[in-house]
Structure formats: C-alpha cells, structure tokens
N, C-alpha and C positions, 0 to 999 in steps of 0.2 A: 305334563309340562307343555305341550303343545297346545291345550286349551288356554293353558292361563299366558301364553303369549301369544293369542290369539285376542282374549283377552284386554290384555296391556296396550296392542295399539287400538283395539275399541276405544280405550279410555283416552288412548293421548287423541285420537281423531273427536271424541265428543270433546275434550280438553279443549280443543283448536277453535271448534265450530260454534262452541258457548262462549269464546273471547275471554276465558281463563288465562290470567297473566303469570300463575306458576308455570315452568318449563318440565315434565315431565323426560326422565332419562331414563332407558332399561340398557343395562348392559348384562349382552347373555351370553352363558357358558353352557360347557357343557354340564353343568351340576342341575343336579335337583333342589339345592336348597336355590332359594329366593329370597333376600333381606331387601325389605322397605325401608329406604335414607328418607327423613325428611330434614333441609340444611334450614338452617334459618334465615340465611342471606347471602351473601356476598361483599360485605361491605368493606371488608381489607384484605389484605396481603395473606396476613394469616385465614383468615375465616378461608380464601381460595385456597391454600394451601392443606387447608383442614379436608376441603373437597376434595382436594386430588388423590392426600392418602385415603381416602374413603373408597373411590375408582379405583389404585394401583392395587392397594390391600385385594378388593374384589377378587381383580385378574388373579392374584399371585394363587390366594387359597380356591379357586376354580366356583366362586360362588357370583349369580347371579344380583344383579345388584340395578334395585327400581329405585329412582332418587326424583326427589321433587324440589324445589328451591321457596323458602316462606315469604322471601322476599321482604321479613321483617313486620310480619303479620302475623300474629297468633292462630287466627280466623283461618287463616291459608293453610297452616301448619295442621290445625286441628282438621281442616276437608283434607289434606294428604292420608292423613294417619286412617280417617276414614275409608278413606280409596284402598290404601293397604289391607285394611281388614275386609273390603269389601272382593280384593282380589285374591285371597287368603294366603297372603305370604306366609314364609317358615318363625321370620323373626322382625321385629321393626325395630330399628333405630332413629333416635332424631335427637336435636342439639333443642333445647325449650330453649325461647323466645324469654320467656319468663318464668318466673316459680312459682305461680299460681293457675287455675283454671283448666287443669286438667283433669281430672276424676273421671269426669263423663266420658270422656273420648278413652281414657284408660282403661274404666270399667267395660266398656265393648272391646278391647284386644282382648281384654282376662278372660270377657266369658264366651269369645272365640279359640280361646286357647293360644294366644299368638304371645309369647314372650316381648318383651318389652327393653331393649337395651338403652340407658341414657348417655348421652356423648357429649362432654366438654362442661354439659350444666346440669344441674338439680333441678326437683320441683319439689313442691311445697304441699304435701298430702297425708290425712291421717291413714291411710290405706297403704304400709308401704309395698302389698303387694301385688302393688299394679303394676311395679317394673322391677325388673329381676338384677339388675348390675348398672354401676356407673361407670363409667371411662371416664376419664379426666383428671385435669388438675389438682392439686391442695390447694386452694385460692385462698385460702385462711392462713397459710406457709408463704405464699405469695407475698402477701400484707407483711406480714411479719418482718421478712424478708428485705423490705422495701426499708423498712422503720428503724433493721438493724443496721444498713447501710447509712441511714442519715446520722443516725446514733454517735456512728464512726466517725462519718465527716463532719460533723461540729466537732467532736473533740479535737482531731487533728487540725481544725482548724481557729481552736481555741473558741468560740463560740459561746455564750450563754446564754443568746435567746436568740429563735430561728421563727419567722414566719413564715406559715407555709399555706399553700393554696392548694387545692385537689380537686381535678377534672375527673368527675366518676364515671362508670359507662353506666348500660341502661337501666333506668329504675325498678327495681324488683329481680332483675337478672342477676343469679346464683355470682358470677364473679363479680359485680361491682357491692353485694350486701360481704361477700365472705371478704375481698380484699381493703374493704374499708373498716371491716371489724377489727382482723389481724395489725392494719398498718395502727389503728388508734388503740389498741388494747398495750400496744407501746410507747406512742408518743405522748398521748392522753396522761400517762403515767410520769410524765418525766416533764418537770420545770422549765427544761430549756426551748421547750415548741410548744405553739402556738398558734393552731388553724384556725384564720383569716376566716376561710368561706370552702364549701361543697357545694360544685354545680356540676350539674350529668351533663355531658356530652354523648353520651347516645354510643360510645362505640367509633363514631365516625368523625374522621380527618375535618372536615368543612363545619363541623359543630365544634369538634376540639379549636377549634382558631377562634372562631367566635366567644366560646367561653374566656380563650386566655385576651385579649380581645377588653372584655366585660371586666375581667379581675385587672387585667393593666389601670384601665381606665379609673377603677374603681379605689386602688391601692397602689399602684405606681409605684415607685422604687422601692417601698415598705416588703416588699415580696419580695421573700430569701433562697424559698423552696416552692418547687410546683411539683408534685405526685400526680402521674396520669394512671390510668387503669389500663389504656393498652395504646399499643402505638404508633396507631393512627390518630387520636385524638393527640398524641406527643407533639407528631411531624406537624400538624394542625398550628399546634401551639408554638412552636419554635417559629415559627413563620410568624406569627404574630409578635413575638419577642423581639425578632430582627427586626419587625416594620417599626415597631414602639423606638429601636434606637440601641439597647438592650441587648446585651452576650449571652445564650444560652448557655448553661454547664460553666460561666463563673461568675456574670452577673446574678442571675439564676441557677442554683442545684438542681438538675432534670433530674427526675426520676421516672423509670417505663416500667410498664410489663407487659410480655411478649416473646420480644428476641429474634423480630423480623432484622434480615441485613440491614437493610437500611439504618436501624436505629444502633442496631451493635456498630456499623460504620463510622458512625457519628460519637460515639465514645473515643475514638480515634483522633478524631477531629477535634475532640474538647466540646462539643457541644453537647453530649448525655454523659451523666456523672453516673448513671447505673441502668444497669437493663436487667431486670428479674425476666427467667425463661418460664414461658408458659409453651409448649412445643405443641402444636396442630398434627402432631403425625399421631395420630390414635386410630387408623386404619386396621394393620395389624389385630393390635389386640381388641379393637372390635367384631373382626371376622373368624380370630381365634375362638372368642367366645362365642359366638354364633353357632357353627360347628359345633362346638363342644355341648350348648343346649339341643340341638338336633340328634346329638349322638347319646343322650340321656345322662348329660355328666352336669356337674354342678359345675359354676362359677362362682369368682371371688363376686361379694357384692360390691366395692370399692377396688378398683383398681387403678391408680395414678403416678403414673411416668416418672419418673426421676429428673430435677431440671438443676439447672445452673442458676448462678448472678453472675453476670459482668459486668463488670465497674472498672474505673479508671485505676485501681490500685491492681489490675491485673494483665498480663503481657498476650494479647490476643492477638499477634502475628502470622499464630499456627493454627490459629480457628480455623477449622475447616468452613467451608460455604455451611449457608442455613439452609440452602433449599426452601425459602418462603422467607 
C-alpha cells in the first residue's frame, strides 16, 4: 500500500507539471482495497451530488478512493481509466461520457484483471465482459414515466392534442437514448401528442436555455409541452420561457428528470408540472459492490435504486431535503 501511494502523488505531480487539466483526488484509509472513480464532469447539481456520494460512501466502507474528473471528454476519461490500470487498483468505477468507444481501454482492465464497475451509464459493447455490474438508473422507466404523467394531464385537462417539444441531453449518452425511447414508445403511440422537434442540450443549464430559446422562436405559443431530460437543461429553459413573456407549468407543461431541490421547489411554485427522480447517491452500493468482488463474491449485474415522481397532483410539504 505504501508504494502505490507513493505512487499516486508521482502521478498527481507529473499530472501538474505536464498542464493536465483533470484534477486528480486520492482519498486514503486505512484499507487495502483501492477503487479508481473516473466522474465525467461536473456540470450540475446533481452530477456534484453524485460525487459527494461517491467520497462519503468511500469514508463509510473504509475504502480508499483515487478519483479523477473527465471534465466531459471521453479522451480524459479513457487516460484516467488508463492511469488506474497503470497504478493497479482493486476495482474501477466511472460514469461513460458516452456509449460507445470503449473496448480498448476495457480490454486492458480485463487482461489486468481489475473488475470494472459502471455508474449511472451504459456502454455500448459486444464484449459484455469487459464490466462486471451497472449501478444506476431505469432511464427507460424514466421515459415512461414522464409520458404517463402527460398521459394524465391532457386527460384532466380535457385535451386532444398536445404539442410537445424535448430538450434531450448528450448525444449517444445511455440516459438521453433510454429516456427518449421510453417517453416515445408512449406518446408516439397515442393520437393526442405531437413532437414538434428533438434538440440535445448537452446536460447543461446555458444549453438548455438556448435550445428552449430556438423552439420559442421557432414555434411560439404552438408549444403545449416541453420534456427535459434533466434539470439543469429544465432551469435553462424556464428562464427562457419567462424572458419570451410565457408561464412555466401553465402556459407551458414542464416536465424534469432528476429531482434536484430546486426543480421539486418549483412544482410548488406552479412552475414544474412533474419531476421524475433519477437519485445521484449510488455511492453506497458502489462501494458495497466493490468489497464484495474483492471478497470473491458475486454481484448483481443491474442494480437500480428505487425512485419517485413528483408532480403537482402530490402533497410535498413533508419531503424531506434532497441533499442535491
């Protein structure tokens, strides 16, 4: 153990001195196991959130924990993953960028022997075993989810034809393909909706305003419904709605997913008509699992949190805090 943290600040001092703009983090215990995070980024409330449980989980289960930030670069993600195998941790974890282009960097953990845990996303590989378990969401339950709440609100409110807009997140990323299959594999189906247009906002707040922004401009009051994929691209977009002139959650049916405070707050307020929960704490059961492949035990290969919808037809006074 004392080599390989001997080790670890070699690499953050070459990290520093080559003007490498990932931030490497090692936080040490007293354990022997070692798990390699690689985060993808930082770019909302949640993704921070996701980070923190990733750190506190560490502490709790007494495992050491090397973390790197992608910074929303594949490239970055894939030299982390490398560094990890280069430093020969017990286990790696990391949240893919995207759902493609991994194989190669996968095939060197496998024939290092390092187990591979996936966090929050899929990839897209005829090999599936290059990674041994998923944490994360049903993004496909998500969708769904989303589709059977609008389902709701036309009827109640007599409706027979709704047009809708949708700010997806990032291209090829496991939850903007799963929660755009689920939400259309219902509304596609049913007379009364009508999607306008699909444009990516990337995930992030300053793209989400831009996109809704483009659809106002583009369709102006024609727009019934706007479906985001998470919500920061939401809070993006509400701020454009108000600047257009335009009521969020009655002009406009919001629809999130997520389930950061802020946007459940705003259900309150009349301005989000639903929040589908996607929860960031997969900490825990990443570090449970971790353990348990060091201790020669099997894990689930799918393992995905239990989440909620809030929506306006529900009494959320006693919601406890979200913590992200």
């Amino acid at each position: 153990m004392k080599n390989r943290k001997l080790i670890a600040y070699l690499m953050i001092a070459l990290c520093i001195f080559s003007g490498c703009s990932s931030k490497t983090v090692v936080e040490e215990t007293s354990s022997n196991l070692l798990l390699g995070f690689s985060q993808l980024g930082s770019e909302s409330s949640w993704r921070i959130g996701n980070t923190a449980s990733m750190e506190s989980a560490a502490k709790r289960h007494n495992i050491s924990l090397m973390m790197e930030n992608a910074y929303q670069k594949q490239e970055k993600q894939i030299d982390s993953i490398r560094s990890f195998i280069a430093y020969q941790v017990d286990v790696i974890a990391f949240c893919p960028i995207v759902e493609d282009g991994w194989d190669n960097v996968l095939t060197e953990a496998k024939n290092a022997g390092i187990p591979v845990i996936l966090v929050d996303r899929l990839i897209n590989t005829s090999d599936e075993s290059l990674y041994t378990a998923y944490v994360g969401a049903d993004f496909y339950q998500e969708g769904v989810s989303a589709a059977d709440f609008l389902v709701r609100k036309a009827k109640d409110l007599g409706k027979e034809h709704l047009l809708i807009v949708e700010i997806a997140g990032t291209v090829d990323a496991t939850p903007t393909l799963q929660r755009y299959d689920g939400f259309h594999d219902i509304i596609d189906n049913d007379d009364t909706f009508q999607m306008l247009e699909t444009i990516s906002g990337d995930f992030l707040r300053s793209k989400g305003e831009e996109c809704m922004k483009y659809l106002l401009n583009k369709y102006g009051d024609d727009i019934d419904v706007m479906y985001s994929h998470n919500d920061s691209m939401t809070l993006g977009a509400i701020d454009a709605i108000e600047a257009w002139g335009a009521k969020p959650g009655k002009d406009i049916i919001i629809i999130t997913v997520d389930g950061e405070q802020a946007t459940v707050d705003l259900i309150s307020e009349g301005k989000i008509n639903c929040v589908i929960e996607c929860t960031p704490m997969l900490g825990d059961i990443v570090m449970e699992h971790a353990k348990k492949l060091m201790a020669g035990e099997e894990v689930p290969r799918i393992t995905s949190p239990q989440e909620e919808t809030f929506s306006e037809y529900d009494d959320l006074r006693q919601l406890p805090p979200r913590g992200y």
